[in-house]
C-alpha positions in Angstrom: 4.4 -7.3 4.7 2.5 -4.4 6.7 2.8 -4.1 10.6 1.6 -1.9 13.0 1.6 -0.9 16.5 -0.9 -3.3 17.9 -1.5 -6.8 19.3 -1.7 -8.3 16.2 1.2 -7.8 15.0 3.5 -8.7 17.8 3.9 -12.3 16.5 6.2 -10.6 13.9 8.0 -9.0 16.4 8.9 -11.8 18.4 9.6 -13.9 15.1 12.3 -11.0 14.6 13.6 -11.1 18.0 15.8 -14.2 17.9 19.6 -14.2 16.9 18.9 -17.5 15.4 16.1 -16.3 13.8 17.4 -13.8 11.9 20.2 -16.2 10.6 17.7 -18.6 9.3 16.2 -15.3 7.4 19.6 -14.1 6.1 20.1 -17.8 4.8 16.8 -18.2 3.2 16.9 -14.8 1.5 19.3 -16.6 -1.5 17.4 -19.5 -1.6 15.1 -22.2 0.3 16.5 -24.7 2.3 15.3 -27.8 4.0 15.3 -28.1 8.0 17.9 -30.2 7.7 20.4 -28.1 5.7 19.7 -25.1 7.9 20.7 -27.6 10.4 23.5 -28.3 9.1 24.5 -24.7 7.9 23.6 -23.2 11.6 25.0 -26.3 13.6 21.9 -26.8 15.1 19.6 -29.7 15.9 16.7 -30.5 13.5 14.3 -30.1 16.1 15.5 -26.0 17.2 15.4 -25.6 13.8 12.1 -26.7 13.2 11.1 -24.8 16.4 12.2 -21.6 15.1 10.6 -22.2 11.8 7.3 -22.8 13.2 7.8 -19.2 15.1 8.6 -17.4 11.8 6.0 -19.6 9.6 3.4 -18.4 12.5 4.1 -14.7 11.6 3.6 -15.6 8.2 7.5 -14.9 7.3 8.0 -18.2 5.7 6.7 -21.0 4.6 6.9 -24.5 4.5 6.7 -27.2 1.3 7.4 -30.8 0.5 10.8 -31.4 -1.6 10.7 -35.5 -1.5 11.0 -36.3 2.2 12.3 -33.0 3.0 10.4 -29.9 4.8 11.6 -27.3 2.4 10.9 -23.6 3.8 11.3 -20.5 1.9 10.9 -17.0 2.9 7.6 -15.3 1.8 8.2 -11.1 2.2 10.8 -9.1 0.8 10.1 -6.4 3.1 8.5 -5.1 6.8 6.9 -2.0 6.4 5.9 -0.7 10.0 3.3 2.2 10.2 3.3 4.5 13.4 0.1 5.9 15.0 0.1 9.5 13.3 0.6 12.5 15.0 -2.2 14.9 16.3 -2.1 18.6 16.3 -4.8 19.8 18.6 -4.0 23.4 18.4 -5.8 23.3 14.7 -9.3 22.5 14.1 -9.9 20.2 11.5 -12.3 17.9 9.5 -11.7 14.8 7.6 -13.4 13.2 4.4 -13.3 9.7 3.0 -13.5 9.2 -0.8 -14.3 5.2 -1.7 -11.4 4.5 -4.6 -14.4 3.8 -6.8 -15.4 7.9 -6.3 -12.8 8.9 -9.1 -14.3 11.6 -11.2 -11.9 11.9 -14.0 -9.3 9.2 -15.6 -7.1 7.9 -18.5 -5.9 4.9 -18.0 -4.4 1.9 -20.1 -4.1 -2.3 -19.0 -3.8 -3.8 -17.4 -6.6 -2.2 -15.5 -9.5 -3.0 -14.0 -11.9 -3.0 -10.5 -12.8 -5.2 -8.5 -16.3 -4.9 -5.8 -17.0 -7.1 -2.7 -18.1 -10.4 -4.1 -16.4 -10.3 -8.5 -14.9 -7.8 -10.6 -16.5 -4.9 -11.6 -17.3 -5.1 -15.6 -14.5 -6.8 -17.9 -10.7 -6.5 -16.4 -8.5 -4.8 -18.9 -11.0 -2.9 -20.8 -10.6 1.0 -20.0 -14.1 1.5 -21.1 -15.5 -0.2 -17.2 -14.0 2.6 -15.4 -17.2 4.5 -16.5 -19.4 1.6 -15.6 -22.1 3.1 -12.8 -21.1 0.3 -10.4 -18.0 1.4 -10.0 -18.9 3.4 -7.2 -18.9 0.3 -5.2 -15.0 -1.0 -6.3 -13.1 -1.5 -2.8 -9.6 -2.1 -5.4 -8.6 -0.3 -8.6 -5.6 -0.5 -10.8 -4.1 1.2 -14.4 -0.8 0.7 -15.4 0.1 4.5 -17.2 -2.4 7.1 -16.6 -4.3 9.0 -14.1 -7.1 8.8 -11.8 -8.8 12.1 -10.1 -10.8 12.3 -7.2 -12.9 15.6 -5.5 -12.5 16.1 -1.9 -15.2 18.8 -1.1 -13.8 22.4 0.6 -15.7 23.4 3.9 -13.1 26.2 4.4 -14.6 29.3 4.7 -12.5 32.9 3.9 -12.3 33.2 7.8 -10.7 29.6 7.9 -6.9 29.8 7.2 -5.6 26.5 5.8 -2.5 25.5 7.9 -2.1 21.3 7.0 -3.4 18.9 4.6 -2.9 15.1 4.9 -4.0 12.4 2.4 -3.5 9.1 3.6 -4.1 6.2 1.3 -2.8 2.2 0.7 -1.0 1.8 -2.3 1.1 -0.3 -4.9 2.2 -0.9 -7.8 0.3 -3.3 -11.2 1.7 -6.4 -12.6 -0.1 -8.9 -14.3 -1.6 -10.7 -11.6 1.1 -9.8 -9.2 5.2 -9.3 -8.9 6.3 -8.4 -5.2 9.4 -7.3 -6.6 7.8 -4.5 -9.5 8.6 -0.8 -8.4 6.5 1.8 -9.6 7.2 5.8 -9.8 3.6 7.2 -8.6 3.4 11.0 -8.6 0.8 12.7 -6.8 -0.8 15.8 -7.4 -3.4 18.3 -5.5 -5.4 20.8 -7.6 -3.3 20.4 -10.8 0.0 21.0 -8.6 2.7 18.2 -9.0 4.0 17.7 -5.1 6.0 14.7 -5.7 6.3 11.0 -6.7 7.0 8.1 -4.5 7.9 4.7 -6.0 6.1 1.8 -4.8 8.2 -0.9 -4.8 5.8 -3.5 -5.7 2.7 -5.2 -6.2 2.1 -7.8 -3.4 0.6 -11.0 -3.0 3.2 -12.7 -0.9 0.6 -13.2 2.1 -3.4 -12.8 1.9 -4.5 -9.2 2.5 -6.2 -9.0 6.0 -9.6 -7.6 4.3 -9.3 -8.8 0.7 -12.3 -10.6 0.1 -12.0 -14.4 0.1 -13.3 -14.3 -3.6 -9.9 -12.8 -4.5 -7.1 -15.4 -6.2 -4.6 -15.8 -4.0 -1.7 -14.8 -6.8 -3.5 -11.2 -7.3 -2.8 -7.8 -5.4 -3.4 -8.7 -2.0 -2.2 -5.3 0.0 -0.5 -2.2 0.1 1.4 0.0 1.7 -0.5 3.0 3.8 1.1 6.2 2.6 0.7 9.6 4.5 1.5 12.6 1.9 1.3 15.8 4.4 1.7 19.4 2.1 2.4 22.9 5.2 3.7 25.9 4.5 7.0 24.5 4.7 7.3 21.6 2.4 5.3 18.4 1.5 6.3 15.3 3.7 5.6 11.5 3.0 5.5 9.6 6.5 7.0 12.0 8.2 9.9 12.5 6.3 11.2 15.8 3.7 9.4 15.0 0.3 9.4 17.5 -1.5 9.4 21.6 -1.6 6.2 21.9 -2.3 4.0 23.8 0.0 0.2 25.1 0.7 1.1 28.5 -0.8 1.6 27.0 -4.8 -1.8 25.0 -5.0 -4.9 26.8 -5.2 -7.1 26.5 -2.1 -9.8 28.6 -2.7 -12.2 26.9 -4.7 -15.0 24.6 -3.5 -13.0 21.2 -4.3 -9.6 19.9 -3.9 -8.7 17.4 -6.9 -6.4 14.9 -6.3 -5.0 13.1 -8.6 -2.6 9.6 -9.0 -0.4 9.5 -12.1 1.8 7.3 -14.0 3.6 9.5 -16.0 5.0 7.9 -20.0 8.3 9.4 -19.0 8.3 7.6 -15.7 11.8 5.6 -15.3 9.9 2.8 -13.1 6.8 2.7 -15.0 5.1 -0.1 -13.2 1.3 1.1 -12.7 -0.9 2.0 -9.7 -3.2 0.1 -7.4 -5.4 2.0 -4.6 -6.9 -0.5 -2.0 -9.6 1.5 -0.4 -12.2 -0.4 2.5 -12.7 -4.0 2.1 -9.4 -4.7 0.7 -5.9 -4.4 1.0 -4.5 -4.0 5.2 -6.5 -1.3 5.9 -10.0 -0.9 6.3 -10.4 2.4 4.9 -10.7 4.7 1.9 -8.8 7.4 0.7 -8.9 10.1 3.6 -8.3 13.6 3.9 -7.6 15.8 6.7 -8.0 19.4 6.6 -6.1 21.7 9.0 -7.0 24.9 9.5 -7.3 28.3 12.5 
């Protein structure tokens, strides 16, 4: 599950803020449980139970089904991944371009694969030959299991501009057949033919609906990701924040009128569990892949 710093996400914050809560979590992460054996287990009523249920089914933490005569509830995330406003550096100028996920200029990929568009798929699923169809242009959702896809971010710098940050920011997971919310993936990124890292997605989700995942979209296939910031200085390469790897502006070309940027799956890979990039109109986030330029 993806959260955020905003109003809509506080009824997963106040799910989370309960002692009780939290025990009811812990207890359902073996197994489900019916209202009354939580009752049981916690040495509380029935009816708190149910009462703290309802708050954690509301945030869409668990969920409720029919055993018999028993309300059965189970939990529905593995995970909480919660994404801070980013940081602004004003002292730079900078410019930022979005690339739809359909814009890829160059691939190899292998199935499962496929793309889907606003309202069906986009050509057959699992036949590499579509990711040439013209209409893919318009996919909102991509995925490959090994292989690459390339994009082109275009280069406004001119040879007064010195480049001092680059930031890619994109939602992504992993590919199982239809979906697996437990399937990590090793997915290493690179920026004008320079390998800055890999990051392993640790699955490919469908446990609640993606918040702009069109309606046409089966409720058991990637739903969402997870909103990834790769940032590449003169010091390093940093993924949310955080050290990545040692990677800096300095050992990738920045001179030429393009920056390619590619997302790989590499044979050799010891979580080799494919790629999916959720651009605008799916996933959480209502964007495409995005690019920020730093520069003096």
């Amino acid at each position: 599950m993806e959260a955020d710093i905003s109003e809509s996400s506080l009824p997963v914050y106040k799910a989370l803020a309960s002692p009780v809560r939290l025990k009811i979590i812990q207890k359902l992460s073996s197994h489900k449980m019916s209202v009354y054996a939580l009752s049981i287990a916690l040495e509380l009523s029935s009816t708190i139970i149910l009462q703290h249920l309802n708050k954690l089914e509301a945030a869409g933490i668990v969920k409720f089904e029919r055993s018999g005569h028993n309300k059965v509830a189970r939990l529905t995330v593995d995970q909480i991944n919660v994404q801070f406003p980013q940081q602004i550096y004003p002292e730079f100028e900078s410019y930022t371009t979005d690339v739809p996920v359909g814009h890829f200029t160059n691939f190899s990929v292998k199935p499962s694969c496929g793309l889907a568009g606003k309202t069906d798929y986009i050509g057959k699923v699992d036949n590499p030959a579509y990711f040439m169809d013209p209409d893919r242009i318009s996919a909102g959702m991509i995925w490959w299991c090994n292989g690459f896809v390339e994009y082109q971010f275009p280069n406004y710098l001119t040879k007064k501009n010195n480049i001092e940050m680059l930031d890619l920011t994109m939602e992504l997971g992993s590919e199982f057949p239809f979906s697996n919310n437990v399937w990590p993936s090793d997915i290493t990124f690179y920026i004008n033919g320079t390998e800055i890292g890999t990051w392993t997605a640790p699955g490919d989700f469908s446990d609640t609906r993606g918040k702009y995942t069109p309606e046409w979209v089966p409720d058991n296939v990637n739903q969402y990701g997870i909103l990834k910031t790769l940032r590449l200085t003169h010091e390093g390469s940093f993924l949310d924040g955080q050290p990545f790897t040692d990677v800096t502006l300095s050992d990738i070309t920045t001179d030429k009128e393009t920056f390619s940027v590619r997302y790989g799956i590499k044979k050799t890979a010891k979580n080799n569990g494919g790629c999916t990039i959720f651009g605008k109109g799916f996933g959480n986030y209502n964007q495409d892949i995005e690019m920020k330029l730093f520069y003096s």
